[in-house]
Biopython code that builds the backbone (N, CA, C, O; Angstrom):
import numpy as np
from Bio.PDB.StructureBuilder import StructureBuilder

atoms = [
    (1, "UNK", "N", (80.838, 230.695, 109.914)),
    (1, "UNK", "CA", (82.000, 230.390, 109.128)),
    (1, "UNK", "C", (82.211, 228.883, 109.143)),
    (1, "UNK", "O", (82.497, 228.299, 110.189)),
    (2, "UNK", "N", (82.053, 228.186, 107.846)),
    (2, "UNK", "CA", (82.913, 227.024, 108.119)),
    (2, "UNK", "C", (84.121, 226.393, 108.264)),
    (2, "UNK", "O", (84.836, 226.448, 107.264)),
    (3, "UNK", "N", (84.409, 226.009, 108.890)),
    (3, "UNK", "CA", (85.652, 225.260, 108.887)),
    (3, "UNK", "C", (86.427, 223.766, 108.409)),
    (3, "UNK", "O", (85.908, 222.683, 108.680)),
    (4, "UNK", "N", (87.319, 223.843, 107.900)),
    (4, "UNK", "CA", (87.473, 222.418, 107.311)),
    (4, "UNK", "C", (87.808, 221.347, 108.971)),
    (4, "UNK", "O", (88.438, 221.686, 109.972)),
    (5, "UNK", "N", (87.357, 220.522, 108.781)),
    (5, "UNK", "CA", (87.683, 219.612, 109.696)),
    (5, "UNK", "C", (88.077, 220.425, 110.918)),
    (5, "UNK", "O", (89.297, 220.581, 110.982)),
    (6, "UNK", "N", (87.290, 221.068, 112.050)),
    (6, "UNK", "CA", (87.797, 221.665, 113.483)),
    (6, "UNK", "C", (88.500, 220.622, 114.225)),
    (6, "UNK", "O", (88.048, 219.481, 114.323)),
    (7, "UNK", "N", (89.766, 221.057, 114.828)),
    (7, "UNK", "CA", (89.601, 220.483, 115.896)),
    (7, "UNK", "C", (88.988, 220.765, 117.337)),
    (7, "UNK", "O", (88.801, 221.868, 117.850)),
    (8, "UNK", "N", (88.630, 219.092, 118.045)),
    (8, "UNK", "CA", (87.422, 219.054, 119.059)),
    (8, "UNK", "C", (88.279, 219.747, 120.101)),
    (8, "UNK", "O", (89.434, 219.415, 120.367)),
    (9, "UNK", "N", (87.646, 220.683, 120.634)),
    (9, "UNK", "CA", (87.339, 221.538, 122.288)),
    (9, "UNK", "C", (88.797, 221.114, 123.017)),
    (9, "UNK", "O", (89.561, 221.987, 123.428)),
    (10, "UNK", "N", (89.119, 219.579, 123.141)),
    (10, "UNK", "CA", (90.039, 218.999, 123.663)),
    (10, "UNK", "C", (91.195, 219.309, 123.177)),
    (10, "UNK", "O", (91.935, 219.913, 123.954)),
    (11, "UNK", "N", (91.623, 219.071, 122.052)),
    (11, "UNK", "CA", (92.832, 219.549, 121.800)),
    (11, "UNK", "C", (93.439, 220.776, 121.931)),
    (11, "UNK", "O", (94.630, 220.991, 122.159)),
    (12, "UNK", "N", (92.362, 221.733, 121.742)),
    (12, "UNK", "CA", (92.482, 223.334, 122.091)),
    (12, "UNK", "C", (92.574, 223.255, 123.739)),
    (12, "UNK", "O", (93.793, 223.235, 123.912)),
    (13, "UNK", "N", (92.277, 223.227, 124.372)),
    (13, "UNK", "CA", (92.345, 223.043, 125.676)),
    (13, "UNK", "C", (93.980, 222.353, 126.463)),
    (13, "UNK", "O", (94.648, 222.722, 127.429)),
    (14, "UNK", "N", (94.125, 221.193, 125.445)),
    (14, "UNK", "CA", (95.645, 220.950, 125.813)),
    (14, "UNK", "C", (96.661, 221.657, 125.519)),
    (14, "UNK", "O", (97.646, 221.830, 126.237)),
    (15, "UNK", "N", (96.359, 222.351, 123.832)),
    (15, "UNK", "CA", (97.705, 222.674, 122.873)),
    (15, "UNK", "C", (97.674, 224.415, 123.835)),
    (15, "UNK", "O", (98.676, 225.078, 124.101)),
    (16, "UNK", "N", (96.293, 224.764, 124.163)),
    (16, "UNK", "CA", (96.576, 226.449, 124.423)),
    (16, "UNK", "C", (96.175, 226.870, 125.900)),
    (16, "UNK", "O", (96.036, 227.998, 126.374)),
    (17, "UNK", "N", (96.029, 225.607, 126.488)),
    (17, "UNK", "CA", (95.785, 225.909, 127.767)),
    (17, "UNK", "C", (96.286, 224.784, 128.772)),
    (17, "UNK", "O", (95.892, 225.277, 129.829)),
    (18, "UNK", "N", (96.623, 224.132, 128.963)),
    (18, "UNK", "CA", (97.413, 223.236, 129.700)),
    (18, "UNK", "C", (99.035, 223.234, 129.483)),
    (18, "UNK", "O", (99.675, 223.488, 130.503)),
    (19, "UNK", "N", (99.610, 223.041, 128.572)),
    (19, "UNK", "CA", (100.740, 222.892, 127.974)),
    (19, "UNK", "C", (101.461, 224.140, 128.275)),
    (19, "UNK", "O", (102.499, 224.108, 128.935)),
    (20, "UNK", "N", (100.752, 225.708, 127.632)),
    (20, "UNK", "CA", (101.542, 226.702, 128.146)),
    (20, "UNK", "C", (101.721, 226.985, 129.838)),
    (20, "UNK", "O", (102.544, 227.561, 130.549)),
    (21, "UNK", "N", (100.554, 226.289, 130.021)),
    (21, "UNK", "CA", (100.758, 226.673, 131.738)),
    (21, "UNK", "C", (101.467, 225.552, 132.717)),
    (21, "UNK", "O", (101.621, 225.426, 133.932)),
    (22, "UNK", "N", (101.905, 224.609, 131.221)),
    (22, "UNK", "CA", (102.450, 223.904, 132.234)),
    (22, "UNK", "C", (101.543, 222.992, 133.559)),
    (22, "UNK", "O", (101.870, 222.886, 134.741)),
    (23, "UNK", "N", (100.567, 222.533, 132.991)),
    (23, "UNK", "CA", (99.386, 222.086, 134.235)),
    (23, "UNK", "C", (99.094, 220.624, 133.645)),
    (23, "UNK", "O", (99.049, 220.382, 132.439)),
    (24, "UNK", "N", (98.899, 219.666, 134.684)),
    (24, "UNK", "CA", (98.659, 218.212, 134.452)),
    (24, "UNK", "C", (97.348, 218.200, 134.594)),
    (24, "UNK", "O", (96.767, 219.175, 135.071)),
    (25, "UNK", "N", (96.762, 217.197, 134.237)),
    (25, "UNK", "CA", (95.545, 217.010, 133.460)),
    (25, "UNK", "C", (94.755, 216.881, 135.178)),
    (25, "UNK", "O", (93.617, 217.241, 135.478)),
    (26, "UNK", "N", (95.691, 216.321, 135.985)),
    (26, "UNK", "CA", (94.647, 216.001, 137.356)),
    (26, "UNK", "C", (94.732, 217.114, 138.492)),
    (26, "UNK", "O", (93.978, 217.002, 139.459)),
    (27, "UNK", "N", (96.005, 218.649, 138.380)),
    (27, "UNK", "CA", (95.995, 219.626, 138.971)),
    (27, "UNK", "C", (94.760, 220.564, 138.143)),
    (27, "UNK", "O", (94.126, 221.409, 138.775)),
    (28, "UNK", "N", (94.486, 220.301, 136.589)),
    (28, "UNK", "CA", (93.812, 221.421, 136.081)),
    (28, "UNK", "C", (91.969, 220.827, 136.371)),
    (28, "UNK", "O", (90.958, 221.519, 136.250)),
    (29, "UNK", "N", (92.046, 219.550, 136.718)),
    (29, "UNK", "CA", (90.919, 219.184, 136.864)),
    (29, "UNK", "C", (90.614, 218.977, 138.427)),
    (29, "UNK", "O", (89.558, 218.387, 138.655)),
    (30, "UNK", "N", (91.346, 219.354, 139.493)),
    (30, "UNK", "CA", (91.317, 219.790, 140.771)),
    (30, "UNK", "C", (91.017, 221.088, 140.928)),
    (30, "UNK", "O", (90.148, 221.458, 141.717)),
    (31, "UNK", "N", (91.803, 222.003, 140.089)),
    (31, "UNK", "CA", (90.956, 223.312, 140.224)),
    (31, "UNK", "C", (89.839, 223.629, 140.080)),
    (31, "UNK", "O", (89.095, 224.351, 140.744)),
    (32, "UNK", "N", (89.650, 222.805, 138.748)),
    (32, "UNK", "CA", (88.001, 223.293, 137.908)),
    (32, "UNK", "C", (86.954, 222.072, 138.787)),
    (32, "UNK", "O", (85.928, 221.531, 138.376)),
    (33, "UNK", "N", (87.316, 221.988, 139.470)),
    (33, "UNK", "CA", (86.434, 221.107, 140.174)),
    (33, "UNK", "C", (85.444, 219.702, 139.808)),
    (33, "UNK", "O", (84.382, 219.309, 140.291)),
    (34, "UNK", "N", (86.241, 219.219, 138.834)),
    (34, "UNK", "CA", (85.759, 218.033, 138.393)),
    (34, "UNK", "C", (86.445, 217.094, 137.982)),
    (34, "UNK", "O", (87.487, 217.385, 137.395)),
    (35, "UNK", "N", (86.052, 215.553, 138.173)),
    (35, "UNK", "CA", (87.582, 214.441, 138.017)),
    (35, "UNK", "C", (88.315, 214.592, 137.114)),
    (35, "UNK", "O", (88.101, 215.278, 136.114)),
    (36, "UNK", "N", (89.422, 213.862, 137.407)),
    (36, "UNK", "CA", (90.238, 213.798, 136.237)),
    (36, "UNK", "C", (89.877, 213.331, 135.259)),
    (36, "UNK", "O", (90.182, 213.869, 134.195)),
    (37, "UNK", "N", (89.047, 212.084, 135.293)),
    (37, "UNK", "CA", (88.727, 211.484, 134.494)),
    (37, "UNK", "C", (87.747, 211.993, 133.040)),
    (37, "UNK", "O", (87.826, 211.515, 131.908)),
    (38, "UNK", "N", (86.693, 213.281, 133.599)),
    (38, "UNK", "CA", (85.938, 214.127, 132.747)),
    (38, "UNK", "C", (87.084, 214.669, 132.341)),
    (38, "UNK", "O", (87.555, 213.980, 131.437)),
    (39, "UNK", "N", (87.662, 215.472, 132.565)),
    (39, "UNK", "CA", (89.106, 216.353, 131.633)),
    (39, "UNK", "C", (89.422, 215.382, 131.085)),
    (39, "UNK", "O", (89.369, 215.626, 129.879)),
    (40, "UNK", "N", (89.720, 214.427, 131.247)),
    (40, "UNK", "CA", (90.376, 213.391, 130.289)),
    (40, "UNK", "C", (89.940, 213.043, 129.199)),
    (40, "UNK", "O", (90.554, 213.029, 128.132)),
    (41, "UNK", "N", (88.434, 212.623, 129.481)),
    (41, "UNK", "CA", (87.658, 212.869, 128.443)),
    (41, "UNK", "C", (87.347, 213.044, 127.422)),
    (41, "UNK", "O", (87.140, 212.383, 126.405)),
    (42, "UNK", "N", (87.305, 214.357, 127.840)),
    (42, "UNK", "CA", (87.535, 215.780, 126.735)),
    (42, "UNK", "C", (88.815, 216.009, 126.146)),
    (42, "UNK", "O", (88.777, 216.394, 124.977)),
    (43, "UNK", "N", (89.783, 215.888, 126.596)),
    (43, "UNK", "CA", (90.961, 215.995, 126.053)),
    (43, "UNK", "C", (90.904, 214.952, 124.939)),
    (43, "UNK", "O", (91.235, 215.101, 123.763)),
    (44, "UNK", "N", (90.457, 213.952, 125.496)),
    (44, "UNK", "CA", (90.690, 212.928, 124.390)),
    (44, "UNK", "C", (89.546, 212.490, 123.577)),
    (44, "UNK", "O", (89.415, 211.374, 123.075)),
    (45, "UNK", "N", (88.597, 213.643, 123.486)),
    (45, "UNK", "CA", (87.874, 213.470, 122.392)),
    (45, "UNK", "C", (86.728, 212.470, 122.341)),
    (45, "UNK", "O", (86.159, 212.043, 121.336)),
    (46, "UNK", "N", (86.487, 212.162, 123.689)),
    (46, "UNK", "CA", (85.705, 211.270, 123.957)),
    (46, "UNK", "C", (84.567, 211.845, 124.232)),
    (46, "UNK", "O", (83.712, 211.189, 123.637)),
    (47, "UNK", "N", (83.835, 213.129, 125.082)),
    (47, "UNK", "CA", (83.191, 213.637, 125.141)),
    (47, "UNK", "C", (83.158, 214.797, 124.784)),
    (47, "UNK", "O", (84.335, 215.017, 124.496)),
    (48, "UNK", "N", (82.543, 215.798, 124.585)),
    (48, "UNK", "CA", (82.274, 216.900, 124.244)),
    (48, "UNK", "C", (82.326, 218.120, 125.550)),
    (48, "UNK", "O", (82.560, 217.902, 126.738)),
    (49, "UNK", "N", (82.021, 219.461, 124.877)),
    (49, "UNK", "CA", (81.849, 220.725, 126.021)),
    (49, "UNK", "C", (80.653, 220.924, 126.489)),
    (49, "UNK", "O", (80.048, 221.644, 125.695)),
    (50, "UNK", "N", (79.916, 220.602, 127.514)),
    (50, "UNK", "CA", (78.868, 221.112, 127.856)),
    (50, "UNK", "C", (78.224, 222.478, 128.353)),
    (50, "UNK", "O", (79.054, 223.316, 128.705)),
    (51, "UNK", "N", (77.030, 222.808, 128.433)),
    (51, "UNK", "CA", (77.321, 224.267, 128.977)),
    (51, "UNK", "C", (77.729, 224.246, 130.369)),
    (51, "UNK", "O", (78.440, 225.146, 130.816)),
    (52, "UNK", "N", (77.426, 223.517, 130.907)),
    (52, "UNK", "CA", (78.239, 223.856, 132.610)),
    (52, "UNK", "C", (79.585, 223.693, 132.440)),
    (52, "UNK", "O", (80.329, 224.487, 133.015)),
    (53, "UNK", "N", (80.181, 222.568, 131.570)),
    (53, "UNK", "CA", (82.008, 222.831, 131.290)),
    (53, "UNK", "C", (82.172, 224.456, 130.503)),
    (53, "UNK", "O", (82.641, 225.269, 131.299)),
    (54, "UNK", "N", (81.953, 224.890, 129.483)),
    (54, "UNK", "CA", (81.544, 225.222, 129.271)),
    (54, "UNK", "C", (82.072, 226.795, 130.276)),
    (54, "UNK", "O", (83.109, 227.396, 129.997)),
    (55, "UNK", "N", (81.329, 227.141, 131.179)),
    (55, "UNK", "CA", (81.483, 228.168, 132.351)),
    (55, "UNK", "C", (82.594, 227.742, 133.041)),
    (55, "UNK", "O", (83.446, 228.566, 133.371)),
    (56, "UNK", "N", (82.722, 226.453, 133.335)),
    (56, "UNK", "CA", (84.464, 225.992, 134.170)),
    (56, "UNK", "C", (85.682, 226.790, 133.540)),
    (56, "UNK", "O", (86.460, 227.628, 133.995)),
    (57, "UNK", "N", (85.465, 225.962, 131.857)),
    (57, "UNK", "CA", (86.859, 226.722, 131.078)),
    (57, "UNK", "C", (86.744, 227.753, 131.147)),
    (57, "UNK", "O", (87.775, 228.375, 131.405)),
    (58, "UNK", "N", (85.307, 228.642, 130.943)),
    (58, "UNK", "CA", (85.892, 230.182, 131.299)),
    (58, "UNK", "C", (86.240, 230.826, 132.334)),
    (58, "UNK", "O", (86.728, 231.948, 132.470)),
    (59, "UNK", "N", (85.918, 229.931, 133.146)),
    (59, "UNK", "CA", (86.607, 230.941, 134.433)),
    (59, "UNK", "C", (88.118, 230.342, 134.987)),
    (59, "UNK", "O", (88.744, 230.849, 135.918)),
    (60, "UNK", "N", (88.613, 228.983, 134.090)),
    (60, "UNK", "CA", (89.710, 228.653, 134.589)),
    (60, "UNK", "C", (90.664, 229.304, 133.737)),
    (60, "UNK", "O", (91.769, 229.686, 134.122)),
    (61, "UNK", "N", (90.158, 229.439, 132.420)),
    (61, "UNK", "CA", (91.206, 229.755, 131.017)),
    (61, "UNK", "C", (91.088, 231.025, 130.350)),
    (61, "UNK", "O", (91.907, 231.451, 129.536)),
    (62, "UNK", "N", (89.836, 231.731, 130.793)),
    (62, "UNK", "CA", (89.186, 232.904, 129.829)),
    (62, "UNK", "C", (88.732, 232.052, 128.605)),
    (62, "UNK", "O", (88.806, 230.852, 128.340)),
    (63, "UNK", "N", (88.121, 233.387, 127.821)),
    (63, "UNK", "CA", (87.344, 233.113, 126.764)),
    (63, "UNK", "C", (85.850, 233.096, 127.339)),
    (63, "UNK", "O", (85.468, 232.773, 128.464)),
    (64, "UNK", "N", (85.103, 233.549, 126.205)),
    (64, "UNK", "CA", (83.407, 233.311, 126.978)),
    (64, "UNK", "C", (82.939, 231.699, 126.747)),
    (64, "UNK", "O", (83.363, 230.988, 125.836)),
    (65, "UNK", "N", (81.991, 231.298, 127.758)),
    (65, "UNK", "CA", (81.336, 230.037, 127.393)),
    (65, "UNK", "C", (80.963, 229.699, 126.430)),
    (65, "UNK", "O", (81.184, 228.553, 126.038)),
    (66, "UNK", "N", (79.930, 231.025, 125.374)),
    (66, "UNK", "CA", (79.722, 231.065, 124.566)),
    (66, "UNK", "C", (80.869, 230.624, 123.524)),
    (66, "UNK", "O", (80.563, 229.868, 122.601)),
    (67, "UNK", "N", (82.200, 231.097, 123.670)),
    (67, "UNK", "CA", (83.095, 230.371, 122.822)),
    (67, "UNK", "C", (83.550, 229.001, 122.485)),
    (67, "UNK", "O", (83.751, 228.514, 121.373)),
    (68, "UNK", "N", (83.697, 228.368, 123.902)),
    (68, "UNK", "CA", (83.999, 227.165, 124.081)),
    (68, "UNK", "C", (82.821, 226.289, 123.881)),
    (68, "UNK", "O", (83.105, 225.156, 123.494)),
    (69, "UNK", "N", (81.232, 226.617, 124.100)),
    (69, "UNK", "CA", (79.945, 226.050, 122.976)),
    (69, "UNK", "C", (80.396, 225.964, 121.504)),
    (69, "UNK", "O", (80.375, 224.946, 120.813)),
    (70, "UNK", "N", (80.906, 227.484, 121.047)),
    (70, "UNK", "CA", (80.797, 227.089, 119.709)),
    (70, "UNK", "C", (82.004, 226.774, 118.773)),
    (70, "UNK", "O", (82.039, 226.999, 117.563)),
    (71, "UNK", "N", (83.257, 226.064, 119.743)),
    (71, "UNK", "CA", (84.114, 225.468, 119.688)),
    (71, "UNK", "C", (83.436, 224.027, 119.189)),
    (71, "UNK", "O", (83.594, 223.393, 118.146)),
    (72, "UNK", "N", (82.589, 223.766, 120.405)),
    (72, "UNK", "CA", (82.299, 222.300, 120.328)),
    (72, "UNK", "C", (81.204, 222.252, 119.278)),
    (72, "UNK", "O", (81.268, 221.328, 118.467)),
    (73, "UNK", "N", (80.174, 223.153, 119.179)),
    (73, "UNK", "CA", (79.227, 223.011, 118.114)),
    (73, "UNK", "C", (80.110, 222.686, 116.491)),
    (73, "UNK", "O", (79.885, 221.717, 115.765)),
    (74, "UNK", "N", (80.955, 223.604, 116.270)),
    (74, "UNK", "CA", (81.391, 223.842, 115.037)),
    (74, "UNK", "C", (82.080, 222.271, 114.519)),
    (74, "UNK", "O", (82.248, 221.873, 113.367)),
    (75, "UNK", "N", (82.387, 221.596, 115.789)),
    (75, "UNK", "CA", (83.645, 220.525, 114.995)),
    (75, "UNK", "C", (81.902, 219.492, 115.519)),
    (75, "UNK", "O", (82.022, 218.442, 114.886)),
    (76, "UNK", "N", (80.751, 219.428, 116.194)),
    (76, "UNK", "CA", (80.235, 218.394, 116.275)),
    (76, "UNK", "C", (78.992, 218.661, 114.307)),
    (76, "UNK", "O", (78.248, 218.155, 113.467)),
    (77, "UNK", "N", (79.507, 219.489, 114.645)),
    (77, "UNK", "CA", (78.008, 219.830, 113.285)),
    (77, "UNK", "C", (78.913, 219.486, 111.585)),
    (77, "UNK", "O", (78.296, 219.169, 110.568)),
    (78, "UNK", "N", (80.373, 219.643, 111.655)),
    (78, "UNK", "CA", (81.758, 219.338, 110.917)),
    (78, "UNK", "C", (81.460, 217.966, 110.579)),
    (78, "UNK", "O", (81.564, 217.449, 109.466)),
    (79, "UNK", "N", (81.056, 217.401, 111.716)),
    (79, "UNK", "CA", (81.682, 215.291, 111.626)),
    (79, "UNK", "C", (80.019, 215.186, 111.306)),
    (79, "UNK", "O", (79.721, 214.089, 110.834)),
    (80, "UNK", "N", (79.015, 216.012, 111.454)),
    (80, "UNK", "CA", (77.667, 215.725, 110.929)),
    (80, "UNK", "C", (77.564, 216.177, 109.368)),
    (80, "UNK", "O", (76.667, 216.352, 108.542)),
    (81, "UNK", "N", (77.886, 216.198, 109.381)),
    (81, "UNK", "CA", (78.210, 217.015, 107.957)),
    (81, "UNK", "C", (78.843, 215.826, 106.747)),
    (81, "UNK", "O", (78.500, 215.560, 105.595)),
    (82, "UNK", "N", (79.782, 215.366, 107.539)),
    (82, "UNK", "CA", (80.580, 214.298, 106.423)),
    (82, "UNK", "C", (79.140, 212.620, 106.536)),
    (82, "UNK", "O", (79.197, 211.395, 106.435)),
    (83, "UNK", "N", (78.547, 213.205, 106.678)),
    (83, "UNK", "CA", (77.286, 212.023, 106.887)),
    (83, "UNK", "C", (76.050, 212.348, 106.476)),
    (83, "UNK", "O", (75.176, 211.525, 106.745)),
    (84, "UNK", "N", (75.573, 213.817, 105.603)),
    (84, "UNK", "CA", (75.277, 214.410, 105.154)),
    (84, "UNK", "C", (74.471, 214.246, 103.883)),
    (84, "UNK", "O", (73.700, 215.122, 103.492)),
    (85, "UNK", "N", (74.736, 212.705, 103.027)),
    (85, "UNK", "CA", (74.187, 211.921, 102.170)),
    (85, "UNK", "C", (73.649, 211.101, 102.579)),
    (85, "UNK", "O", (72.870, 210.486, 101.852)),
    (86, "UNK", "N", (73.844, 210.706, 104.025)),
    (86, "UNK", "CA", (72.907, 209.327, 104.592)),
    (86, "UNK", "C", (71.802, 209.766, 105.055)),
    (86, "UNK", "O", (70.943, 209.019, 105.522)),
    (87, "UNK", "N", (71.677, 211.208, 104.970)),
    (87, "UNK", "CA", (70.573, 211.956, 105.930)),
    (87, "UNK", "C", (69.421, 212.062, 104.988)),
    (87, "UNK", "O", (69.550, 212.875, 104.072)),
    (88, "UNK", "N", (68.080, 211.229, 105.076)),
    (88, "UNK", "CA", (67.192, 211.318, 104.234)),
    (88, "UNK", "C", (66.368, 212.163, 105.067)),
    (88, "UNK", "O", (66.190, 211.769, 106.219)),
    (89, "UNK", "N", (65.689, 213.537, 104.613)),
    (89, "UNK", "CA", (64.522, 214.199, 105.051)),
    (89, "UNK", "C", (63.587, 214.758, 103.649)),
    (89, "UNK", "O", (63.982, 215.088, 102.531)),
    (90, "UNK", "N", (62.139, 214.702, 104.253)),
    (90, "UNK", "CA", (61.285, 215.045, 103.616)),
    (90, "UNK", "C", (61.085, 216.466, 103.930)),
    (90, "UNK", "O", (60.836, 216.821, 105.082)),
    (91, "UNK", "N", (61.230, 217.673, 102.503)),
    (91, "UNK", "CA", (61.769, 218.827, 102.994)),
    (91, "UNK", "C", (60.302, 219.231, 103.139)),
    (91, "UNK", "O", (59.617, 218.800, 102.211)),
    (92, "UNK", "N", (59.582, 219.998, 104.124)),
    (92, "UNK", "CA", (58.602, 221.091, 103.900)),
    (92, "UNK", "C", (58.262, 222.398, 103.220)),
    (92, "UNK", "O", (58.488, 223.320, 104.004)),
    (93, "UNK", "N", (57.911, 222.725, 102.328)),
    (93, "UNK", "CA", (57.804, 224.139, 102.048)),
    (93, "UNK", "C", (56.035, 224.631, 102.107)),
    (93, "UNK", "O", (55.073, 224.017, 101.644)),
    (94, "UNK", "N", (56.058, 225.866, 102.804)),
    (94, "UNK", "CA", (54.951, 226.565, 103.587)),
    (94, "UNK", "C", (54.608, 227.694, 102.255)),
    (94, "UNK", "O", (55.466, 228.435, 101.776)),
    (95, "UNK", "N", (53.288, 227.637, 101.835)),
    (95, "UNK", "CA", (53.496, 228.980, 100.920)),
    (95, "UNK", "C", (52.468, 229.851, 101.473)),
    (95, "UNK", "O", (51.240, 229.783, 101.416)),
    (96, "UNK", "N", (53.128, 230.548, 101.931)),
    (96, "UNK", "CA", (52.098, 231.796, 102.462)),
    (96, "UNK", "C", (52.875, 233.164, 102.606)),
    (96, "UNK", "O", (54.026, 233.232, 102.176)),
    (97, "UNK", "N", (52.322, 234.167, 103.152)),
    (97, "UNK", "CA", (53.608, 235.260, 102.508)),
    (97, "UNK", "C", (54.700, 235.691, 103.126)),
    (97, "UNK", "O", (55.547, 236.378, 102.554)),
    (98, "UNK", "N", (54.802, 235.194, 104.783)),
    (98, "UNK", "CA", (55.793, 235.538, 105.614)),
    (98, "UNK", "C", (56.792, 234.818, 104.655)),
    (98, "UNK", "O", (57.368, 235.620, 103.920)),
    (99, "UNK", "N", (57.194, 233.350, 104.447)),
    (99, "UNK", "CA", (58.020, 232.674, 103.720)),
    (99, "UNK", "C", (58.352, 233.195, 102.720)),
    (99, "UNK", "O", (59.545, 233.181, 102.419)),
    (100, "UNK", "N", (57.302, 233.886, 101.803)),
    (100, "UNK", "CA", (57.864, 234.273, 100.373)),
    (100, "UNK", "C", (58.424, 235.341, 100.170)),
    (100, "UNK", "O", (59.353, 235.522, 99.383)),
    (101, "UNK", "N", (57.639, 236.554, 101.223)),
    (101, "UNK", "CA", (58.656, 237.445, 101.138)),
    (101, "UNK", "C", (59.794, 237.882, 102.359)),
    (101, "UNK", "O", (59.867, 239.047, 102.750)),
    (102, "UNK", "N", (60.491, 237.008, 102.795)),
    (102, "UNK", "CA", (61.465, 236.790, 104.057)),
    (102, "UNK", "C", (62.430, 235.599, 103.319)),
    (102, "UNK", "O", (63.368, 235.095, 103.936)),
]
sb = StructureBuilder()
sb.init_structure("model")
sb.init_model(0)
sb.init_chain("A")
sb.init_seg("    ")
for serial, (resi, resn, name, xyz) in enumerate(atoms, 1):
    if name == "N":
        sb.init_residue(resn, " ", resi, " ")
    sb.init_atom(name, np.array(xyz, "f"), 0.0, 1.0, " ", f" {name:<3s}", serial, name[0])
structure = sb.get_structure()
């Protein structure tokens, strides 16, 4: 599904998981076991979800990893997208019959 403009991993993380629980950026990044400074990060859009974050948020917030990947995939492939005319490739096409009839 596309989405118009996602927002990044971070903001979801503040607006639906920090904020309702009421949790500061350096108690929620004491739990999940990594500095404040990485949560910060991310919150602020500076870095992305990795797969080892990734497994943190799910076990601090729910949701599968798999979600919070394709949280971050969807809004990084979004901002690739608006750049999409600068992207020169030379396309391949294979003719043989797996391709033609698939």
């Amino acid at each position: 599904m596309n989405m118009h403009n996602p927002a990044h991993p971070g903001e979801i993380i503040r607006e639906f998981c920090l904020i309702p629980l009421d949790l500061s950026i350096t108690s929620a990044a004491r739990a999940m076991k990594i500095s404040r400074k990485t949560l910060s990060s991310i919150l602020n859009g500076r870095s992305g979800v990795s797969p080892e974050m990734s497994i943190r948020l799910s076990l601090a917030f729910g949701g599968s990893p798999e979600s919070w990947l394709t949280l971050q995939m969807q809004y990084d492939l979004w901002h690739a997208k608006q750049n999409l005319k600068k992207i020169k490739v030379r396309r391949f096409i294979q003719q043989n019959e797996f391709f033609l009839e698939h």
